[in-house]
The first five atom37 places (N, CA, C, CB, O) and aatype in JSON, in Angstrom:
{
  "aatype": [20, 20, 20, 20, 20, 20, 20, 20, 20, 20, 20, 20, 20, 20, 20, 20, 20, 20, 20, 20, 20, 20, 20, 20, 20, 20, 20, 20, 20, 20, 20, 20, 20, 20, 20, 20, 20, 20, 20, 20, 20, 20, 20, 20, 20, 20, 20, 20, 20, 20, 20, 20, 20, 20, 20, 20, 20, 20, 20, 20, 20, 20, 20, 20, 20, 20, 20, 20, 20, 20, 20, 20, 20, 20, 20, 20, 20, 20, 20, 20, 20, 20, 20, 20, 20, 20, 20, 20, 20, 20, 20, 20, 20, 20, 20, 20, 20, 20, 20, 20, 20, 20, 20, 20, 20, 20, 20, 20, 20, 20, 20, 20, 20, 20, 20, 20, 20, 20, 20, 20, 20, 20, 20, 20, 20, 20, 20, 20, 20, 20, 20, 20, 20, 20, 20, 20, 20, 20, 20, 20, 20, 20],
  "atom_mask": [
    [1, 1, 1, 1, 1],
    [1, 1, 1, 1, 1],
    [1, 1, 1, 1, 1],
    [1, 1, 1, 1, 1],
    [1, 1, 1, 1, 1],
    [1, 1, 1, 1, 1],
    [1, 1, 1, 1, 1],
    [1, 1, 1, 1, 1],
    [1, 1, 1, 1, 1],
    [1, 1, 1, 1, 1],
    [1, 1, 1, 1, 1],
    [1, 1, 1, 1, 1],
    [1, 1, 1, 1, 1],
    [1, 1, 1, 1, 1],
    [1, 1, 1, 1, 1],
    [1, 1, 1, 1, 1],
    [1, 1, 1, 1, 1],
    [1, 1, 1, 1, 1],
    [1, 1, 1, 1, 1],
    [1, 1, 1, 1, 1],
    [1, 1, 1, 1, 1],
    [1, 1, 1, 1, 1],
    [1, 1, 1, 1, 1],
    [1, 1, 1, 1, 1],
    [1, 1, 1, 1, 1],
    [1, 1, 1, 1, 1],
    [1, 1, 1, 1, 1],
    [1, 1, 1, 1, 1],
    [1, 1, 1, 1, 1],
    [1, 1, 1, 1, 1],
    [1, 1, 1, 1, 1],
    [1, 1, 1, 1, 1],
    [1, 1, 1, 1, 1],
    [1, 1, 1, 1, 1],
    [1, 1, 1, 1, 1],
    [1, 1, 1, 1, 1],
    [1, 1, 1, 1, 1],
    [1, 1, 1, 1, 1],
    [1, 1, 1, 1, 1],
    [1, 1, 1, 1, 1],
    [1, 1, 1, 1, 1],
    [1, 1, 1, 1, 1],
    [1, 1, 1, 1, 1],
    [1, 1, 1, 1, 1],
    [1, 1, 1, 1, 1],
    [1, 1, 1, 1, 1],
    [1, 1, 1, 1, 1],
    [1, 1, 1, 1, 1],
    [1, 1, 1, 1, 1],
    [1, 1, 1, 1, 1],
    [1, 1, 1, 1, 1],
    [1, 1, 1, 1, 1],
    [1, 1, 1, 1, 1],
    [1, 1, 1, 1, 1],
    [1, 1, 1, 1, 1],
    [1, 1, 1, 1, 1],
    [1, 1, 1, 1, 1],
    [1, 1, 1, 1, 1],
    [1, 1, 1, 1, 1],
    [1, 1, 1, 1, 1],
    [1, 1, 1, 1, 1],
    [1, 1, 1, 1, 1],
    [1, 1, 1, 1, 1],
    [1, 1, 1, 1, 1],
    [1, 1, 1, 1, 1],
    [1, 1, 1, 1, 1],
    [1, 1, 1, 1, 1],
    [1, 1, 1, 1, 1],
    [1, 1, 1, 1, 1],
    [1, 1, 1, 1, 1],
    [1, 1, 1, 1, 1],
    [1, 1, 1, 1, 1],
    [1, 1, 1, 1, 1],
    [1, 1, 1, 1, 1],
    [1, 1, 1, 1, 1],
    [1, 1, 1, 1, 1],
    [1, 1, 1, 1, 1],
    [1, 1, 1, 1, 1],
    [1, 1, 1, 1, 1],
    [1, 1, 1, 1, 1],
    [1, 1, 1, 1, 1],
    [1, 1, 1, 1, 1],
    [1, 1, 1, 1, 1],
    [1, 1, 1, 1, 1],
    [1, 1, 1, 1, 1],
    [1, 1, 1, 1, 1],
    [1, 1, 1, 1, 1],
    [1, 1, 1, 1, 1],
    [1, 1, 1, 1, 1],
    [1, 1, 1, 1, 1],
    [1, 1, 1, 1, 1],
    [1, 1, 1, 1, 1],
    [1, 1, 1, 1, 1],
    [1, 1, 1, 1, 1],
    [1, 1, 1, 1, 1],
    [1, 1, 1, 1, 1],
    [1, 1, 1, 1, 1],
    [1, 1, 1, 1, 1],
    [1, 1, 1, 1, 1],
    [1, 1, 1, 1, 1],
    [1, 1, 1, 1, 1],
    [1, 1, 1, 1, 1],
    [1, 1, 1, 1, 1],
    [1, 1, 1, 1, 1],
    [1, 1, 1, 1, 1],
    [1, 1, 1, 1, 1],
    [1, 1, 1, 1, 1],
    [1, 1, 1, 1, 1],
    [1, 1, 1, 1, 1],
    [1, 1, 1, 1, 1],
    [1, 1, 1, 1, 1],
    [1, 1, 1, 1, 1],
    [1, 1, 1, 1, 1],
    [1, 1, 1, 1, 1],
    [1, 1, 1, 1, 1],
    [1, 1, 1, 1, 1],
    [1, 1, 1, 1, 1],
    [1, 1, 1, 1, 1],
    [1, 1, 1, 1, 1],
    [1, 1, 1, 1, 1],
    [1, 1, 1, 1, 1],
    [1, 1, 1, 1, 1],
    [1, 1, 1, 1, 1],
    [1, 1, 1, 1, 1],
    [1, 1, 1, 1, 1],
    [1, 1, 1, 1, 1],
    [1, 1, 1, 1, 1],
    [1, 1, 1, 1, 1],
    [1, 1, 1, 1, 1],
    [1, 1, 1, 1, 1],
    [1, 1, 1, 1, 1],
    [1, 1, 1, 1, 1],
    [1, 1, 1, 1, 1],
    [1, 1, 1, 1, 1],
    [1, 1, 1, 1, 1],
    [1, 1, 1, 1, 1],
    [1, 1, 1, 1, 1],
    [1, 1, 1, 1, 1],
    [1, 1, 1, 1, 1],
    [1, 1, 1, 1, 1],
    [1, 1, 1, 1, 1],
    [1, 1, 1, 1, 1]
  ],
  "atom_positions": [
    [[7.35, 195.75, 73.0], [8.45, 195.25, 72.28], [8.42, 193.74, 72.22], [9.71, 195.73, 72.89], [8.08, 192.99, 73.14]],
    [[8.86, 193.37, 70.95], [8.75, 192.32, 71.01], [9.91, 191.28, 70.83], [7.91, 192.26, 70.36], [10.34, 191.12, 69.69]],
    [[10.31, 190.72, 71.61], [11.58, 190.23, 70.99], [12.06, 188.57, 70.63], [12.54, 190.74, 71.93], [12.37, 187.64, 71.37]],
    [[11.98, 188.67, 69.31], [12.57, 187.07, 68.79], [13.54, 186.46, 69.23], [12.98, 186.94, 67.56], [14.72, 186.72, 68.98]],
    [[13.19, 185.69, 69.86], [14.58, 184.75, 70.24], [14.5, 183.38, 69.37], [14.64, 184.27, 72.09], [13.62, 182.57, 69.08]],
    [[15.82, 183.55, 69.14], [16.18, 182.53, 67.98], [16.59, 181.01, 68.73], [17.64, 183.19, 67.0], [17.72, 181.12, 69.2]],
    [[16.13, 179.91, 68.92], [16.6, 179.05, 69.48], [17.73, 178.23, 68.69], [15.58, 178.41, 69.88], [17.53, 177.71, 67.59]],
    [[18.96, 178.18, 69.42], [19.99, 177.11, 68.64], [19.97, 175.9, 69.08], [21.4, 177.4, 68.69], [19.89, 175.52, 70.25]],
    [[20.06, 175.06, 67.71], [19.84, 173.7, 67.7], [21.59, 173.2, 68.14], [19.11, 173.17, 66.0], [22.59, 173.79, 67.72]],
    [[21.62, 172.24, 68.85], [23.02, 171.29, 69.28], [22.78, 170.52, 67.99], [23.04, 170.18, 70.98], [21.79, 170.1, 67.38]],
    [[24.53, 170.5, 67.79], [24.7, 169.28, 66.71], [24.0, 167.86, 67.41], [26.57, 168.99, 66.37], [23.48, 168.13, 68.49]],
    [[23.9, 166.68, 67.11], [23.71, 165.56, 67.32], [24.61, 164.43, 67.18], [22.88, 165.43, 66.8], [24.63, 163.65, 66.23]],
    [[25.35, 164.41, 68.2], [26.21, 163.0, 68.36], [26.16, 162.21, 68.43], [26.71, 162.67, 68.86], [27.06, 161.66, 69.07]],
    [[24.81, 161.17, 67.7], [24.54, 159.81, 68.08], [24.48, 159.62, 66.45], [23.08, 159.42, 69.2], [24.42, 160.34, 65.45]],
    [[24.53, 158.07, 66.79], [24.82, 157.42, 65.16], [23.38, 156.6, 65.31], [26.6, 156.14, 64.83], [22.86, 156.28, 66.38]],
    [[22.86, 156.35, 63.93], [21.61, 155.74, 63.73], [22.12, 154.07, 63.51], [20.74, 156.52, 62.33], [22.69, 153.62, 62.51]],
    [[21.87, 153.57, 64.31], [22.31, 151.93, 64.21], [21.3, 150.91, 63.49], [22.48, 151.32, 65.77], [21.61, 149.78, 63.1]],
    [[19.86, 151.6, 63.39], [19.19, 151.16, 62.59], [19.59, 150.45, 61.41], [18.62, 151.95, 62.39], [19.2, 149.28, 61.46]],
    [[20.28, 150.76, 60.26], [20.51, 150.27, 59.06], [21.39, 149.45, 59.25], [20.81, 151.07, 58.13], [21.16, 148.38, 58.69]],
    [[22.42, 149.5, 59.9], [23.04, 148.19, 60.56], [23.01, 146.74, 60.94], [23.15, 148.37, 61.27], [23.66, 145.72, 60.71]],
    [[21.86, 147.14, 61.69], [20.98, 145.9, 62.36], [20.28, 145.27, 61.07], [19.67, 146.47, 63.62], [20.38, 144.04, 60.99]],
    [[19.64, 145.86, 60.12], [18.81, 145.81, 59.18], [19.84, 144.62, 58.5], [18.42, 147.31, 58.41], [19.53, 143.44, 58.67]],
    [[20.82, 144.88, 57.89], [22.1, 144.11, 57.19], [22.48, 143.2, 58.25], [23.48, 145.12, 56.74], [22.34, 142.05, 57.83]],
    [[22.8, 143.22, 59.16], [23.05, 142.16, 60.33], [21.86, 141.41, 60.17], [23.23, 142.75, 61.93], [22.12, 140.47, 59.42]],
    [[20.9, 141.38, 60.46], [19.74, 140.49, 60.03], [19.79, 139.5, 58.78], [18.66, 141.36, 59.77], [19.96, 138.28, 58.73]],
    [[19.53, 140.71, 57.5], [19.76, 139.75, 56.17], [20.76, 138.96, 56.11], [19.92, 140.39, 54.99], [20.47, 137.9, 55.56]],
    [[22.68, 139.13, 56.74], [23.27, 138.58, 56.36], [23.0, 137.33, 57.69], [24.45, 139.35, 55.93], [23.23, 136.14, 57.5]],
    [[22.69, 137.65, 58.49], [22.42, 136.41, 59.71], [21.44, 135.31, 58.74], [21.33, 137.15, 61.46], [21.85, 134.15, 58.76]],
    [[20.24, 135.58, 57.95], [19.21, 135.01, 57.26], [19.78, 133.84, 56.05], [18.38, 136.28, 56.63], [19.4, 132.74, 55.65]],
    [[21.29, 135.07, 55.62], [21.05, 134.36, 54.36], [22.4, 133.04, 54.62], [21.27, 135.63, 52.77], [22.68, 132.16, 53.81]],
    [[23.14, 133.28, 56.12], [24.11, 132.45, 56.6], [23.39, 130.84, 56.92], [24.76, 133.23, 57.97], [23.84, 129.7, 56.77]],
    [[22.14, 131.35, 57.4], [21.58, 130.44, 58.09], [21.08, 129.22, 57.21], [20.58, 131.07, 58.84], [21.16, 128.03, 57.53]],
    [[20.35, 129.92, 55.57], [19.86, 129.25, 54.59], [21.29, 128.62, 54.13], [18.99, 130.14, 53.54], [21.08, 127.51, 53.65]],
    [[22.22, 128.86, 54.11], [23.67, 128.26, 53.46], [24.26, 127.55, 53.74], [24.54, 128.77, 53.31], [24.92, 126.84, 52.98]],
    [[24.25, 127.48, 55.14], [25.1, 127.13, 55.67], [24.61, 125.19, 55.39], [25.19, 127.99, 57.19], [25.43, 124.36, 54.97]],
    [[23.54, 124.95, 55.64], [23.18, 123.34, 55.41], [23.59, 123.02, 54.07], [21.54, 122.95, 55.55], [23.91, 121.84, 53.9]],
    [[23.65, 123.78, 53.09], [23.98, 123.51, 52.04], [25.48, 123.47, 52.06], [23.38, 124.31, 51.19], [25.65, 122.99, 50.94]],
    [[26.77, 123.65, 52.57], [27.88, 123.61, 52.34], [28.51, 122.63, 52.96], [28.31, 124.61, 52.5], [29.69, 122.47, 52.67]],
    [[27.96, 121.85, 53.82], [28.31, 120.37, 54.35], [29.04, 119.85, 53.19], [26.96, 119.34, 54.76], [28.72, 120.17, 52.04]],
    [[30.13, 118.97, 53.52], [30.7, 118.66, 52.53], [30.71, 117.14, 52.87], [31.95, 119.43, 52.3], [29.75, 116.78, 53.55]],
    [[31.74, 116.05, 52.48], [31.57, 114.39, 53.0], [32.47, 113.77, 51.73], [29.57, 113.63, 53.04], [32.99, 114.21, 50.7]],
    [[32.38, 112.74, 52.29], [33.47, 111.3, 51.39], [31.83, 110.86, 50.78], [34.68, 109.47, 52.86], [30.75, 110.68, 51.33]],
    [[32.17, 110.82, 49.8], [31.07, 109.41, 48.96], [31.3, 108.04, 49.56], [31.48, 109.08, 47.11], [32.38, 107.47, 49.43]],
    [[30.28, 107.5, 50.2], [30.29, 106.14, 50.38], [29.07, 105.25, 50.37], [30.85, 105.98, 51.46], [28.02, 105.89, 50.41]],
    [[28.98, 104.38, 50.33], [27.76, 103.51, 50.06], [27.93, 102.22, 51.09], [27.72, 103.01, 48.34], [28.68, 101.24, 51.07]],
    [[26.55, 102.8, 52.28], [26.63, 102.63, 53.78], [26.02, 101.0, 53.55], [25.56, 103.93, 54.89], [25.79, 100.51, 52.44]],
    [[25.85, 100.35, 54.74], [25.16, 99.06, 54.43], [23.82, 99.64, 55.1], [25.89, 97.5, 55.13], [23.67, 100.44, 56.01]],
    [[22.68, 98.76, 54.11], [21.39, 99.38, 54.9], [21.31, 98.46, 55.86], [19.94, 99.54, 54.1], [21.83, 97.35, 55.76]],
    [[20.44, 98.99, 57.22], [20.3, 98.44, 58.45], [18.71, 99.11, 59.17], [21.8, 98.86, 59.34], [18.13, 100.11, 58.74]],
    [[18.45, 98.62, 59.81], [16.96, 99.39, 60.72], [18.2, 99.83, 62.27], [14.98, 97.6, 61.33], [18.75, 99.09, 63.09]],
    [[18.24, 101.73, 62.04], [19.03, 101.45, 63.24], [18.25, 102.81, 64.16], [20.99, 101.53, 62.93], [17.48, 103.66, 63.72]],
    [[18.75, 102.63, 65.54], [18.15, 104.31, 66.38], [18.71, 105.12, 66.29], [17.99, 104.58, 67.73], [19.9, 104.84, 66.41]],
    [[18.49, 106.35, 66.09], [18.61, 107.63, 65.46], [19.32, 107.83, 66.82], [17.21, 108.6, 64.89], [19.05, 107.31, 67.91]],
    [[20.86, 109.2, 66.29], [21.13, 109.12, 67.99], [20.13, 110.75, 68.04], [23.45, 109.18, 68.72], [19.26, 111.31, 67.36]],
    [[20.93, 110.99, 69.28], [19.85, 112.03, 69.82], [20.36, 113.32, 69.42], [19.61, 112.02, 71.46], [21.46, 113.73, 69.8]],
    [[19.42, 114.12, 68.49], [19.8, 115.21, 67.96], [19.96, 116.3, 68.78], [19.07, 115.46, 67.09], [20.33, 117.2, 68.02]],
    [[19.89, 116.79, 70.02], [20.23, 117.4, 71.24], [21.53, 117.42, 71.88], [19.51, 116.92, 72.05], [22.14, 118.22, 72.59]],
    [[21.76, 116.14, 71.33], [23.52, 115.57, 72.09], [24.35, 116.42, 70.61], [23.96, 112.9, 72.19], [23.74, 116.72, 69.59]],
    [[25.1, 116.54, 70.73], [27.15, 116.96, 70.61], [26.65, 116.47, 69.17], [28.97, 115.72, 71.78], [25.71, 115.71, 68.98]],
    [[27.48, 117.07, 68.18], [27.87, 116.07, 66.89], [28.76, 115.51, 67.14], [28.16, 116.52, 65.63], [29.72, 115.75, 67.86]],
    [[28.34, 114.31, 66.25], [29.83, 113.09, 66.53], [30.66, 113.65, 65.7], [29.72, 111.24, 66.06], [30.49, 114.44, 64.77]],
    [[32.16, 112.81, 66.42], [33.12, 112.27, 65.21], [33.29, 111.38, 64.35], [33.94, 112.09, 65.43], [33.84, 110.31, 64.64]],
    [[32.85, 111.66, 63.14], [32.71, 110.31, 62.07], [33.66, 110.24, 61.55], [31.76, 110.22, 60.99], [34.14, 111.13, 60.86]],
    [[34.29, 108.86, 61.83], [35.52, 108.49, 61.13], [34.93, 107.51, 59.94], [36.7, 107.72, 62.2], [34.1, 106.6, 60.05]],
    [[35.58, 107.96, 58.86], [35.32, 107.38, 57.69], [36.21, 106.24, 57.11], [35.27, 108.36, 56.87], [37.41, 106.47, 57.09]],
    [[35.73, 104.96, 56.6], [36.31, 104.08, 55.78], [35.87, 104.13, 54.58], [36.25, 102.94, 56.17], [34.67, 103.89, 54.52]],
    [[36.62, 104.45, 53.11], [35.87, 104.2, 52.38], [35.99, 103.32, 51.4], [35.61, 105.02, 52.09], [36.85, 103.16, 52.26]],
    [[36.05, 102.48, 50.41], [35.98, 101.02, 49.81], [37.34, 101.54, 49.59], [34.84, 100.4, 48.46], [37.77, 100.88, 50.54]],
    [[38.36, 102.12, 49.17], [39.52, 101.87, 49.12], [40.48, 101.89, 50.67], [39.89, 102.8, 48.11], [41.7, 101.85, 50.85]],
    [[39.46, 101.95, 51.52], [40.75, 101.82, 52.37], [41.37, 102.95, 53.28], [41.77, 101.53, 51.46], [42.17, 102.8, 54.2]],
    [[40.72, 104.31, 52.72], [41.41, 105.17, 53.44], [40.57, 105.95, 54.29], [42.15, 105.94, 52.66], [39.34, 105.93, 54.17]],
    [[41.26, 106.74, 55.31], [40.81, 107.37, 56.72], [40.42, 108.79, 56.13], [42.15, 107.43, 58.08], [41.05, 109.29, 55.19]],
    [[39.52, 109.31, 56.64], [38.27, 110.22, 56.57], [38.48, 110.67, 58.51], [36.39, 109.09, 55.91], [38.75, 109.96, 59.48]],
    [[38.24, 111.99, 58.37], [37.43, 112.18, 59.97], [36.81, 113.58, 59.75], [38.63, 112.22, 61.58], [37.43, 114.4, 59.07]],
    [[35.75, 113.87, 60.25], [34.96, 114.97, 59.9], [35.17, 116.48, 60.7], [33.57, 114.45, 60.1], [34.42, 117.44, 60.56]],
    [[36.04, 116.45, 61.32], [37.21, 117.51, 62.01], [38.04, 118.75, 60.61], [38.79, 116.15, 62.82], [38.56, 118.5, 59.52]],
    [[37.84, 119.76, 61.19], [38.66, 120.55, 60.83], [38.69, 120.94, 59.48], [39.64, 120.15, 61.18], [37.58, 120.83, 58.95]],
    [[39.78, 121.47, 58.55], [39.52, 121.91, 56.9], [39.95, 120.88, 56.09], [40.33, 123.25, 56.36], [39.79, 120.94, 54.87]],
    [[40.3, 120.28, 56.44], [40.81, 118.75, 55.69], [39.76, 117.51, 56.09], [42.57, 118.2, 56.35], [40.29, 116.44, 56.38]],
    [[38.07, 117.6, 56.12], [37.22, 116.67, 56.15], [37.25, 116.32, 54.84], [36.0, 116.97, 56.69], [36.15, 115.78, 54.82]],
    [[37.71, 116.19, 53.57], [37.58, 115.56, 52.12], [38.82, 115.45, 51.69], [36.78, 116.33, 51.08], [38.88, 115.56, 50.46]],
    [[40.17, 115.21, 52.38], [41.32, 114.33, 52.46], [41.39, 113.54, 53.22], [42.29, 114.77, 52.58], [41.04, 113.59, 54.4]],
    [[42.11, 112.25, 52.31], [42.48, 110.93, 53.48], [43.72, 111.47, 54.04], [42.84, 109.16, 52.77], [44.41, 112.49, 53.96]],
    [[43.68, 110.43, 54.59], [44.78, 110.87, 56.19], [45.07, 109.17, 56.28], [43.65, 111.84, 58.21], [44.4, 108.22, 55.86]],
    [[46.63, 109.24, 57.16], [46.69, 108.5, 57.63], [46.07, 108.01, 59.04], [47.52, 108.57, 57.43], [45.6, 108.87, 59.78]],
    [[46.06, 106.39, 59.49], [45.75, 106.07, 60.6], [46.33, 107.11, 61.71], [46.14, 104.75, 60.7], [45.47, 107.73, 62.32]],
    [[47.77, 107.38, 62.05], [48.37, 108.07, 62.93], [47.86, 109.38, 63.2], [49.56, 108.1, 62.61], [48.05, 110.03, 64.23]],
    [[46.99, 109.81, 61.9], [46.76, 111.47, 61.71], [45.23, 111.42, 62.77], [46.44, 112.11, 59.56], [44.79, 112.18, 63.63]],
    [[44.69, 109.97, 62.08], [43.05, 110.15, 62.4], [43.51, 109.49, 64.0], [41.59, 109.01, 61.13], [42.55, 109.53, 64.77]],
    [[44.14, 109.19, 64.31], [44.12, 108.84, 65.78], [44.32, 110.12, 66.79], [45.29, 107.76, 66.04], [43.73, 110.42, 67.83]],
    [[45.59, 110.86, 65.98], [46.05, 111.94, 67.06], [44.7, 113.24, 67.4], [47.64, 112.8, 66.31], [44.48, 114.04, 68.31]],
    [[44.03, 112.88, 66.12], [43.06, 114.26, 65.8], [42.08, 113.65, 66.52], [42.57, 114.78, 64.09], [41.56, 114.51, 67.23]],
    [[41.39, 112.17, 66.76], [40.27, 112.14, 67.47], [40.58, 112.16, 68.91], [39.5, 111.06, 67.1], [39.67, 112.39, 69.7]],
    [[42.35, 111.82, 69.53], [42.8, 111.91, 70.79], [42.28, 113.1, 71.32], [44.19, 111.84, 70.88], [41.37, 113.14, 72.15]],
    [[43.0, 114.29, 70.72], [43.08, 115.79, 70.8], [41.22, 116.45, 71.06], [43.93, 116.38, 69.05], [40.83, 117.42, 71.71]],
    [[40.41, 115.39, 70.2], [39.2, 116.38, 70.17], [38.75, 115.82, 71.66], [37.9, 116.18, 68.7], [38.46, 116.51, 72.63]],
    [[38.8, 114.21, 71.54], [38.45, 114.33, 72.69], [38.7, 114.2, 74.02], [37.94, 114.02, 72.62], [38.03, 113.62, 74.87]],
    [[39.83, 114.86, 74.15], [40.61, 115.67, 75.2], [39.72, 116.77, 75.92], [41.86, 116.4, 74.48], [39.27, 116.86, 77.06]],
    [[39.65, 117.57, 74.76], [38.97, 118.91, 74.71], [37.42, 118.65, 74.77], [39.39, 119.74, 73.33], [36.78, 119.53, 75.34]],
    [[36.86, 117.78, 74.35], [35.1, 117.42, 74.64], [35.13, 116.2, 74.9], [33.93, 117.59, 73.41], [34.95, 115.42, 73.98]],
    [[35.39, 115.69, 76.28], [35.0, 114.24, 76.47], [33.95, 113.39, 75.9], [34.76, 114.11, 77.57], [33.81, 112.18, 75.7]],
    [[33.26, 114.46, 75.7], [31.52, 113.51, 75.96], [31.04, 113.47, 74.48], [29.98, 114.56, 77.13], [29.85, 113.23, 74.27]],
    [[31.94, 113.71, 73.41], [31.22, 113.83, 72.05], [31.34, 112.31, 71.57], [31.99, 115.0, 70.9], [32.43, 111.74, 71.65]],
    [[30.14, 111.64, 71.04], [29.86, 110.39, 70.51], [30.95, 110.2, 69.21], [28.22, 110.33, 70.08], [31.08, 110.9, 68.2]],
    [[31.71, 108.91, 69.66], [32.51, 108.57, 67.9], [31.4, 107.31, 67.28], [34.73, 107.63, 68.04], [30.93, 106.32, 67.84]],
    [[31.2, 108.0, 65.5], [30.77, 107.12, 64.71], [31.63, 106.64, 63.97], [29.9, 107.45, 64.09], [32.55, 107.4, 63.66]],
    [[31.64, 104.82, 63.29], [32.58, 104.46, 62.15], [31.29, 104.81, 61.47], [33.44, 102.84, 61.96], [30.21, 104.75, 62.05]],
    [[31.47, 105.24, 60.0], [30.98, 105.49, 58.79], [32.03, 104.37, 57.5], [31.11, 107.34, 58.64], [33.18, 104.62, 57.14]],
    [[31.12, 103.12, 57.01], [32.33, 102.3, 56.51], [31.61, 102.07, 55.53], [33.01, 101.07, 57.27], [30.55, 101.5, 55.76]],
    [[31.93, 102.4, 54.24], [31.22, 101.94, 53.32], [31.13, 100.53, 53.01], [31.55, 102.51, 52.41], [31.94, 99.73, 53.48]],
    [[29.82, 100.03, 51.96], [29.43, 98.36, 52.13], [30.41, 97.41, 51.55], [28.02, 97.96, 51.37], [30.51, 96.2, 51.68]],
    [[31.28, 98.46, 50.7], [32.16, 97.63, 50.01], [33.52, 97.34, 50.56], [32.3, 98.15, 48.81], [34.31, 96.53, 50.08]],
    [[33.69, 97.95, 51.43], [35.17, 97.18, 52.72], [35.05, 95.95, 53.1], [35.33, 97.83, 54.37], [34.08, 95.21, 52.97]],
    [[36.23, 95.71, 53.64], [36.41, 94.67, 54.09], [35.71, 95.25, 55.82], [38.1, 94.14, 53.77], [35.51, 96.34, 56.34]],
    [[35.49, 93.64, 56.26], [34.51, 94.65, 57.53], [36.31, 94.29, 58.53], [32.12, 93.52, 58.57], [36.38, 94.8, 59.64]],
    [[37.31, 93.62, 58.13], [38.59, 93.92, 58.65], [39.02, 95.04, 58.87], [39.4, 93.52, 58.06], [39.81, 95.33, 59.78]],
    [[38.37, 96.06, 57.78], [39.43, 97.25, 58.01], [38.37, 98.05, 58.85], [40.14, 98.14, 56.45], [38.84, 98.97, 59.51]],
    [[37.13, 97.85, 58.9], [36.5, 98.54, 59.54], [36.75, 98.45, 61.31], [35.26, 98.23, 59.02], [36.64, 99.4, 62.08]],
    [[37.03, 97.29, 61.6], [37.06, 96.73, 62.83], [38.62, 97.14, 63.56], [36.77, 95.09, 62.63], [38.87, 97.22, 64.76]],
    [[39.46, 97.34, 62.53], [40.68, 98.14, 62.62], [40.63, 99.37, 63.14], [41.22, 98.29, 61.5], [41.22, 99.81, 64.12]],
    [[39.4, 100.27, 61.94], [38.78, 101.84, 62.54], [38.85, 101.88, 63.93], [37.13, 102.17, 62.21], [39.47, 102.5, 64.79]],
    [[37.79, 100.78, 63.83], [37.06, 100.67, 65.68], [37.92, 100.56, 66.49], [36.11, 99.39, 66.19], [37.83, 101.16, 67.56]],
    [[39.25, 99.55, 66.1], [40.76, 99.52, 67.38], [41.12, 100.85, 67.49], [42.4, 98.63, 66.87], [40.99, 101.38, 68.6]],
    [[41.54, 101.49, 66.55], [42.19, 102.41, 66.38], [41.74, 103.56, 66.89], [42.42, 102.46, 65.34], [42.59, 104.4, 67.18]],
    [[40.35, 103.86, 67.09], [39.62, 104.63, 67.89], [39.32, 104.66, 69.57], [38.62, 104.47, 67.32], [39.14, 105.62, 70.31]],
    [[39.34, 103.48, 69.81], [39.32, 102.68, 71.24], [40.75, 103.09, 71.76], [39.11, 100.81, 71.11], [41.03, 103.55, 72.87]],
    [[41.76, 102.77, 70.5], [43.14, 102.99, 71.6], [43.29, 104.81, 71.33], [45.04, 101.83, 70.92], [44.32, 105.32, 71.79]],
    [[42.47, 105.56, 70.75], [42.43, 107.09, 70.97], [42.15, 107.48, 72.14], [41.57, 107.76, 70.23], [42.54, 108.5, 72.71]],
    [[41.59, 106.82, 72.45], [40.51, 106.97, 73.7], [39.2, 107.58, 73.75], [41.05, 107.63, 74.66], [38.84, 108.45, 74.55]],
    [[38.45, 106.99, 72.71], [37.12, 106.7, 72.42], [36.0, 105.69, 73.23], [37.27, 106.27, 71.23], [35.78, 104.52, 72.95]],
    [[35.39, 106.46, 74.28], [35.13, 105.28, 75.22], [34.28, 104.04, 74.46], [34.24, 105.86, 76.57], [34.4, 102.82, 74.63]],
    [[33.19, 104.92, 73.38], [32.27, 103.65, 72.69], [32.47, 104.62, 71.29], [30.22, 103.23, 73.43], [32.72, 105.82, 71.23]],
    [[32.25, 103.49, 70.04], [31.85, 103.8, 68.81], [30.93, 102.92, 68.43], [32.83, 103.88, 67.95], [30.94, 101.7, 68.59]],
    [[30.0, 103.69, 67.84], [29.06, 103.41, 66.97], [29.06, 103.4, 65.54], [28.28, 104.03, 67.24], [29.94, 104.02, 64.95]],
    [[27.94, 102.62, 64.75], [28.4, 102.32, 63.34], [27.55, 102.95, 62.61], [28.47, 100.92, 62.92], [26.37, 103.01, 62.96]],
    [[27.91, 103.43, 61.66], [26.44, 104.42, 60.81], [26.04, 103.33, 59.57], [27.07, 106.43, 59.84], [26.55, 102.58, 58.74]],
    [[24.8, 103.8, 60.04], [24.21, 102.73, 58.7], [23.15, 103.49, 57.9], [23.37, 101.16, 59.29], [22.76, 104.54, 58.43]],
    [[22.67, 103.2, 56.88], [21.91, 104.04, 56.19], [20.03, 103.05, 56.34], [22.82, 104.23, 54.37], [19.92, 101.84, 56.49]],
    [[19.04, 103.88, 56.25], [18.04, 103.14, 56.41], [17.85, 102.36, 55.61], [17.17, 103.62, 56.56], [18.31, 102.71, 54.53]],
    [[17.16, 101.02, 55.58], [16.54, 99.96, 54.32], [16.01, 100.73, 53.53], [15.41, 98.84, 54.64], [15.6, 101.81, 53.96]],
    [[15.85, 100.35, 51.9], [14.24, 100.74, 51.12], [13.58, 99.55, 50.9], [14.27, 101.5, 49.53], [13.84, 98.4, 50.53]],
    [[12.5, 100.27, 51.3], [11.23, 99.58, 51.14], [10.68, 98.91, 49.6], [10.24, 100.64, 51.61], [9.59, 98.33, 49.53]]
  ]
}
């Protein structure tokens, strides 16, 4: 005698995460290509200078912006391409660096200011409590 035994198969309770990952990838790929492109900024026209690059390893700075009319820029938050007042750009660079001591402040002042108002920036950052600022300059052409 011979007898067939029928083997039963168990459902399968696992999920295939494969295709998942697959899309997690592309969209990780295509964040990565974009993202340099969506930098946004104030138009300004820097003074050229021969200066040292800071160190691309360290923190991004806070660049506080002057630009030939006069008004405050800081590269913080969803409002980096509205001016602000002095009081605004003081409390916001206080606050950041509260929270990250150690992040470098840049003035960014375009060539056509008065270098008065720039040097104002620089008070106004110092009494944030900005231990040093630095000045951004754009390279010479040759």
């Amino acid at each position: 005698m011979n007898t067939y035994q029928r083997k039963r198969r168990r459902p399968v309770s696992e999920i295939n995460v494969v295709p998942y990952i697959d899309v997690m990838l592309v969209l990780l790929i295509i964040f990565m290509v974009t993202a340099p492109l969506v930098t946004q900024g104030v138009k300004v026209d820097l003074p050229k200078a021969e200066a040292q690059a800071l160190d691309e390893e360290a923190k991004p700075p806070l660049v506080a912006t002057v630009d030939a009319q006069g008004q405050y820029y800081l590269n913080v938050g969803d409002t980096q391409d509205e001016a602000m007042s002095a009081v605004d750009l003081a409390t916001l660079v206080a606050t950041h660096l509260q929270r990250e001591p150690e992040t470098p402040v840049v003035v960014k002042g375009d060539g056509a200011v008065a270098y008065s108002q720039v040097v104002d920036l620089m008070v106004l950052l110092q009494r944030a409590g900005a231990p040093s600022v630095g000045l951004m300059t754009s390279p010479p052409e040759n």
